[in-house]
C-alpha positions in Angstrom: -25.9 44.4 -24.8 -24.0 41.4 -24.9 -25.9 38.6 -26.1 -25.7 35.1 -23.9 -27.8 32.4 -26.3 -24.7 31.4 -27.9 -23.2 30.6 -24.9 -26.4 28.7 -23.2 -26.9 26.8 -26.7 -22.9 25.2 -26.1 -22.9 24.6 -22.6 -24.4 21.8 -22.7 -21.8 20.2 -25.4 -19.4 20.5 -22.9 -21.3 19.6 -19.8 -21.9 16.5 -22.2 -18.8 15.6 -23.0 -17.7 16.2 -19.4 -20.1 13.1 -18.7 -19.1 11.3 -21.1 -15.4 11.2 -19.8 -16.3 10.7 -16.8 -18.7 8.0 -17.3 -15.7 6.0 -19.6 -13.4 6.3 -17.2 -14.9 5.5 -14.3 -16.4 2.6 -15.6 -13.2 1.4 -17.6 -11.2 2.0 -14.3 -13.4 -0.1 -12.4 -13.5 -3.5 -15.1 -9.6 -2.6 -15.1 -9.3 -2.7 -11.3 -11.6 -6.2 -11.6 -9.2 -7.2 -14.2 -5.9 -6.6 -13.1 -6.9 -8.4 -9.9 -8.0 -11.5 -11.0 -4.7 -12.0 -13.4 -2.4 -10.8 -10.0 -4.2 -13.4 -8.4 -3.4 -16.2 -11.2 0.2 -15.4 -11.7 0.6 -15.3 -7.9 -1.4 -18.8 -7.5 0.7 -19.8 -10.2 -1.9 -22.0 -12.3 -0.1 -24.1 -14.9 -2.7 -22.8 -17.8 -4.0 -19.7 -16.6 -0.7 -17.8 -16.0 0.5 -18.6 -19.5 -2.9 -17.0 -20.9 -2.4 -14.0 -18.3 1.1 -13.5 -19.6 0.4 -13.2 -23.0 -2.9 -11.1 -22.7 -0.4 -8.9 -20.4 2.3 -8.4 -23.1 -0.2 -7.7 -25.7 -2.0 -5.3 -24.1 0.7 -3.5 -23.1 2.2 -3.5 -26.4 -0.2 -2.7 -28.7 -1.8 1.1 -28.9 -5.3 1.9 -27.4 -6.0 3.0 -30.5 -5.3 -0.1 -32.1 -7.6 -1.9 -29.7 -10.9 0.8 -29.9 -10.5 0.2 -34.1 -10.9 -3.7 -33.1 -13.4 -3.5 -30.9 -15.7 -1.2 -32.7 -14.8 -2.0 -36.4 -13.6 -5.8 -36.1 -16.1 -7.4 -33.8 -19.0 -6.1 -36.2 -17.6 -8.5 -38.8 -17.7 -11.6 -36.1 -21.3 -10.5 -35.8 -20.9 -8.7 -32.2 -22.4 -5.1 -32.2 -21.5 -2.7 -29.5 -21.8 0.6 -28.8 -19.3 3.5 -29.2 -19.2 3.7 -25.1 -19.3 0.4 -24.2 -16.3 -0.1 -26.7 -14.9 2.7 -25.0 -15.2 0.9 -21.5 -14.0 -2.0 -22.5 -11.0 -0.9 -24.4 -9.8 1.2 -21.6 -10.5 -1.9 -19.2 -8.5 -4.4 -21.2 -5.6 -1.7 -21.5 -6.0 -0.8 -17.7 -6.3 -4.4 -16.9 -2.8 -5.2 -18.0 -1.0 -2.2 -16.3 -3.2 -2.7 -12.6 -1.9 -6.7 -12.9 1.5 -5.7 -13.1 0.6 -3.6 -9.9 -1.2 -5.4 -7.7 1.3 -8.6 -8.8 3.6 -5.9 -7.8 2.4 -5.1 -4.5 1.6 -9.1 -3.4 5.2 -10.6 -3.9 6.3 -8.1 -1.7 4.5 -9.9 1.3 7.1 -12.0 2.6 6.4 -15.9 2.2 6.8 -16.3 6.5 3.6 -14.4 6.5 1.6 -17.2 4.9 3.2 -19.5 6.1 2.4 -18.0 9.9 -1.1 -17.5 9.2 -0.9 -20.9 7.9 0.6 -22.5 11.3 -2.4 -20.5 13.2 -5.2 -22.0 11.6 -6.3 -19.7 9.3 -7.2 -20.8 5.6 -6.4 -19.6 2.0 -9.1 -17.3 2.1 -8.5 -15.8 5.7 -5.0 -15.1 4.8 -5.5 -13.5 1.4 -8.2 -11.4 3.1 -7.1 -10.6 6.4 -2.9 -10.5 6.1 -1.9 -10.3 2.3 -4.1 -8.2 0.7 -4.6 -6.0 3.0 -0.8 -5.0 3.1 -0.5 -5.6 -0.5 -3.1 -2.8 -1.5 -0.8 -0.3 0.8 1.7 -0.9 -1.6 0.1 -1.1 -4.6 -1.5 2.7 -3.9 0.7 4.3 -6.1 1.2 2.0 -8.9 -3.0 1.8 -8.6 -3.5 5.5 -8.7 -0.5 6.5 -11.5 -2.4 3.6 -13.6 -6.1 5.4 -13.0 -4.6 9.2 -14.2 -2.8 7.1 -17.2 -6.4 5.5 -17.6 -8.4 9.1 -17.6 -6.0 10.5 -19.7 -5.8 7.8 -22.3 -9.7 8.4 -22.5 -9.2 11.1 -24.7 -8.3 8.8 -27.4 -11.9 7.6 -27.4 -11.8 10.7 -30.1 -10.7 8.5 -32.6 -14.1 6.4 -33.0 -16.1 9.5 -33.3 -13.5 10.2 -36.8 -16.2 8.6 -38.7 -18.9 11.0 -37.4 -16.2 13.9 -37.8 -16.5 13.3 -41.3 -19.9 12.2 -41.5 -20.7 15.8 -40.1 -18.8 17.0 -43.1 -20.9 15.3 -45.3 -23.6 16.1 -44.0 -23.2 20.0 -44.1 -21.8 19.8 -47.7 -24.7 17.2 -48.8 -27.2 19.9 -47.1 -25.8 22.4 -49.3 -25.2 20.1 -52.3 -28.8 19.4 -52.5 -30.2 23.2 -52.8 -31.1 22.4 -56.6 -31.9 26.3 -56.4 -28.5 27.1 -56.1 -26.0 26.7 -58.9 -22.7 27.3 -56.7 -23.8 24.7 -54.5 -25.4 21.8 -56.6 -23.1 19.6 -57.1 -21.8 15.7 -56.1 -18.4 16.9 -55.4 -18.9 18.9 -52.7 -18.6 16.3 -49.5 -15.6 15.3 -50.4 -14.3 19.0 -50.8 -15.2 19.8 -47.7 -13.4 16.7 -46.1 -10.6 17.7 -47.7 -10.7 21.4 -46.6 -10.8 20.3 -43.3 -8.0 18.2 -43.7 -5.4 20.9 -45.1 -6.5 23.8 -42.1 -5.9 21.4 -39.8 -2.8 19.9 -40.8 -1.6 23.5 -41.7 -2.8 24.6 -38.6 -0.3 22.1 -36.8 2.3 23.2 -38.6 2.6 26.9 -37.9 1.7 26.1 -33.7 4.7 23.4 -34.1 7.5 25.5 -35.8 6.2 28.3 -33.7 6.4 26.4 -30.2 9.7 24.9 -31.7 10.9 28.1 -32.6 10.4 29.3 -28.7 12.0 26.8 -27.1 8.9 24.6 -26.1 9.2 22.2 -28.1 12.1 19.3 -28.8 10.6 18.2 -32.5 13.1 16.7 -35.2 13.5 18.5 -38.8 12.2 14.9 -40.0 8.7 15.4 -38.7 8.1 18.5 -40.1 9.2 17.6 -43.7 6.6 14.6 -43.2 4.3 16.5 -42.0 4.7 19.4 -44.7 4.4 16.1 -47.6 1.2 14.7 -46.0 0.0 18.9 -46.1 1.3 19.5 -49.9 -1.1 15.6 -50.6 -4.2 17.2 -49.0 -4.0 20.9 -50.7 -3.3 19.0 -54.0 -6.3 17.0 -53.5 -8.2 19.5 -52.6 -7.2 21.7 -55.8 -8.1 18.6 -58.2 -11.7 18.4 -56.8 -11.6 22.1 -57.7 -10.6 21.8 -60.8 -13.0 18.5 -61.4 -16.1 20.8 -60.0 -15.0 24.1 -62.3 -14.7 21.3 -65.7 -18.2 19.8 -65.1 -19.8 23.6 -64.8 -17.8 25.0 -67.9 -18.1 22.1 -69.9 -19.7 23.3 -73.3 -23.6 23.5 -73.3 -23.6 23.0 -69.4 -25.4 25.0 -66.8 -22.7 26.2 -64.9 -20.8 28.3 -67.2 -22.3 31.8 -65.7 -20.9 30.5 -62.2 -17.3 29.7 -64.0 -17.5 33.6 -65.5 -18.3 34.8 -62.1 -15.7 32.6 -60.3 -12.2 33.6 -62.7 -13.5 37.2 -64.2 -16.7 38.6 -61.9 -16.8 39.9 -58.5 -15.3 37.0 -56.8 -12.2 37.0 -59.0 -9.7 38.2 -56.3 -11.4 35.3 -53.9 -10.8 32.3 -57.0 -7.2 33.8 -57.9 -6.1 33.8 -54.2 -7.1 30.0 -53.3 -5.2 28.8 -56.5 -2.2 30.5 -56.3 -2.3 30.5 -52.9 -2.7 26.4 -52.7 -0.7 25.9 -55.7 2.4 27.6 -54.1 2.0 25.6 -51.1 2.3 22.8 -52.7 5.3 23.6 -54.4 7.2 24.5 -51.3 5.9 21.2 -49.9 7.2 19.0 -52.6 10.3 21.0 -53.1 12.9 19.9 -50.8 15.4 22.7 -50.8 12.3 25.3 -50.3 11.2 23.7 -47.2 12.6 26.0 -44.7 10.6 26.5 -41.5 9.3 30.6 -42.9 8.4 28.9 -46.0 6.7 26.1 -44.5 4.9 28.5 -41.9 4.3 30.9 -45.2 2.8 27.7 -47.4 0.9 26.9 -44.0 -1.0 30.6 -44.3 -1.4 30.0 -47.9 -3.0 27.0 -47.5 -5.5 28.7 -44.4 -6.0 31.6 -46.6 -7.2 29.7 -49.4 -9.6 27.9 -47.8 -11.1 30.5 -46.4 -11.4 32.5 -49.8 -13.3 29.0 -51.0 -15.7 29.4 -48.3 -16.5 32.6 -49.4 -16.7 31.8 -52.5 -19.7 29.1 -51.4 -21.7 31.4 -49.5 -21.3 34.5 -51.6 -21.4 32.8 -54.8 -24.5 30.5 -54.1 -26.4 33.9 -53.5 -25.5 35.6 -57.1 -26.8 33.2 -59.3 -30.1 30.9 -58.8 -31.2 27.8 -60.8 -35.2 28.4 -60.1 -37.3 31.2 -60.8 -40.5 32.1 -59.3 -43.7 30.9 -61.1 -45.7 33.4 -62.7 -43.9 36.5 -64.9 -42.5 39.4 -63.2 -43.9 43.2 -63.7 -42.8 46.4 -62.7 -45.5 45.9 -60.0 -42.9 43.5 -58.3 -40.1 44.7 -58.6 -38.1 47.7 -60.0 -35.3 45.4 -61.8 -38.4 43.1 -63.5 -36.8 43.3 -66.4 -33.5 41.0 -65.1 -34.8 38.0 -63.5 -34.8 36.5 -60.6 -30.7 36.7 -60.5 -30.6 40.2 -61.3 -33.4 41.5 -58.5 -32.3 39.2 -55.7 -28.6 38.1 -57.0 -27.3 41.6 -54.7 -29.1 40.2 -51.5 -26.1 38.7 -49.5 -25.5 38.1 -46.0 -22.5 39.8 -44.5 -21.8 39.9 -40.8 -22.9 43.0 -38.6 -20.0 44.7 -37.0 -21.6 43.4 -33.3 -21.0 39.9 -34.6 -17.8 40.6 -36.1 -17.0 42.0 -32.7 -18.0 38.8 -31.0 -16.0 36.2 -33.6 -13.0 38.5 -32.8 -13.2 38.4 -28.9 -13.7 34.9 -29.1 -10.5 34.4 -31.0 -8.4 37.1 -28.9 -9.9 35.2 -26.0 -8.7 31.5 -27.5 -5.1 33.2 -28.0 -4.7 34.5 -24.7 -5.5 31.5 -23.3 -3.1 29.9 -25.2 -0.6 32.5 -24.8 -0.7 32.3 -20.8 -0.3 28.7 -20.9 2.8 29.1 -22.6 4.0 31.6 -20.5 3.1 29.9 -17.0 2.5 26.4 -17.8 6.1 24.2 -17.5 6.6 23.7 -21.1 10.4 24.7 -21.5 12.6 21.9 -21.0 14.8 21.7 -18.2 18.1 21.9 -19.7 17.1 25.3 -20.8 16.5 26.0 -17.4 19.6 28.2 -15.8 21.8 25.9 -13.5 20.8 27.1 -9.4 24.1 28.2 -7.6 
């Protein structure tokens, strides 16, 4: 029977983060709505100060990345002694972005009330406020519908960018898992210093791997327009990340085989036990994509995509490496000594009785991580297939 807890105990991640973007961009569309109208209204009025200060906080905004503005907001103003919140950064980053663009708009949609207008409402008595309210605005915001709404899709999707604060707790969560793990003093695979930043930089060569095979794939197919430059970029800032990750590999295999060190049994186990074929594979594999990384004349797109695998493989062999590993050989032993009342194998320690006992995946749950991934690659192969991605020149010309 198919088992639902997994599903109910993520749902509400995403129902979260649903929320979330919602609650950003409604609330950043509104201050940019507020924003944008009260710098039409000063370029319009023409104020000999104001408009010079609305100008430039137009061209700035409009000219500088969101991204640019969220690192500002959330890691500058700390230094000037002004603390806010990841969300109301977020609100206010998108509003003094939006603010700029719904300006332009609204500025946009006034000048095109003709001056007779005003100057009619002006003959019949009415004031500056009666004909701003009741025969300029009310036409200008009929024009300005379009502009307005483009800017409020721009704005929901420039949310997503939002992301880029939460990079810090991305890697904090790294940390966190290895430092959990680092700490077990019980198990000699896993005690060590090194292992937060090991797993930073694991993350870091999947992913940018990762990119690389669904970017020369999609190019490969037709979807994508994406310059040779990018991908030999891309394939250096890969061949930096596996390289790092390979010396805090080698740093964490010198401090356990050092002479008269604990971690020499773990070193044995590692290049000539049972997880030999695992240690060999990451090296090689790692080491090779590096070389047709930094090698200009090997990087071809199938040699990139095959340094990419590599790189994915080994990573994966290290993780198994972890958890099987930090199972074979313990640092603590049980108090008391050990009899053949205990245990059969008394006679070998703690290692020896329980060293064997090692988690492996039933074949139900090996069933589920495989739907899961079949499911992820339909969906990703129906999007190609009925989503709009080829460009239109490749499109055959209508007769």
């Amino acid at each position: 029977m198919f088992d639902w807890t997994f599903v109910t105990h993520y749902a509400p991640f995403f129902v979260n983060g649903s929320v979330m973007t919602l609650f950003i961009s409604v609330f950043g569309i509104v201050l940019s709505i507020a924003v944008g109208l009260i710098c039409a209204g000063i370029e319009i009025a023409r104020i000999p100060v104001l408009k010079h200060i609305v100008r430039v906080y137009i061209e700035l905004s409009r000219n500088t990345p969101l991204l640019v503005q969220l690192y500002f907001l959330y890691f500058g103003l700390p230094k000037l002694g002004i603390v806010w919140s990841a969300e109301q950064c977020a609100i206010v980053g998108l509003g003094f972005l939006g603010g700029s663009y719904m300006a332009e708009a609204m500025r946009g949609g006034l000048e095109t009330i003709p001056n007779v207008q005003r100057e009619s409402a002006y003959v019949l008595g009415l004031s500056q406020w009666q004909t701003l309210s009741r025969v300029v605005i009310p036409q200008a915001i009929s024009t300005s519908i379009p502009g307005v709404v483009a800017n409020v899709i721009f704005l929901i999707k420039e949310s997503s960018v939002v992301s880029a604060i939460a990079l810090v707790c991305a890697v904090l969560v790294h940390s966190v898992t290895a430092w959990i793990f680092g700490l077990q003093q019980g198990r000699e695979m896993w005690h060590t210093a090194l292992l937060a930043p090991w797993f930073v930089s694991s993350a870091l060569v999947c992913g940018t791997a990762l990119v690389m095979v669904v970017a020369i794939a999609l190019r490969r197919a037709g979807y994508l327009s994406l310059d040779q430059a990018y991908l030999v970029k891309l394939a250096k800032l890969l061949g930096a990340f596996v390289v790092v990750d390979l010396y805090f590999f080698g740093c964490d295999l010198l401090t356990e085989a050092f002479p008269g060190g604990s971690g020499a049994e773990v070193v044995a186990m590692l290049t000539a036990g049972p997880l030999v074929p695992y240690f060999w594979t990451e090296v090689v594999g790692c080491a090779l994509c590096a070389v047709i990384c930094f090698t200009p004349a090997l990087r071809t797109n199938a040699l990139l995509v095959a340094g990419s695998l590599l790189a994915i493989l080994g990573i994966f062999c290290k993780r198994v490496q972890l958890l099987v590993g930090g199972f074979q050989i313990a640092n603590l032993d049980y108090a008391g000594p050990l009899t053949p009342m205990q245990h059969t194998a008394w006679d070998s320690g703690l290692s020896g009785i329980y060293g064997g006992m090692v988690y492996w995946p039933t074949p139900l749950e090996l069933g589920v991580t495989l739907g899961v991934v079949a499911l992820g690659v339909l969906v990703f192969l129906l999007g190609i297939k009925l989503l709009p991605l080829r460009p239109k020149d490749d499109e055959a010309p209508s007769e």
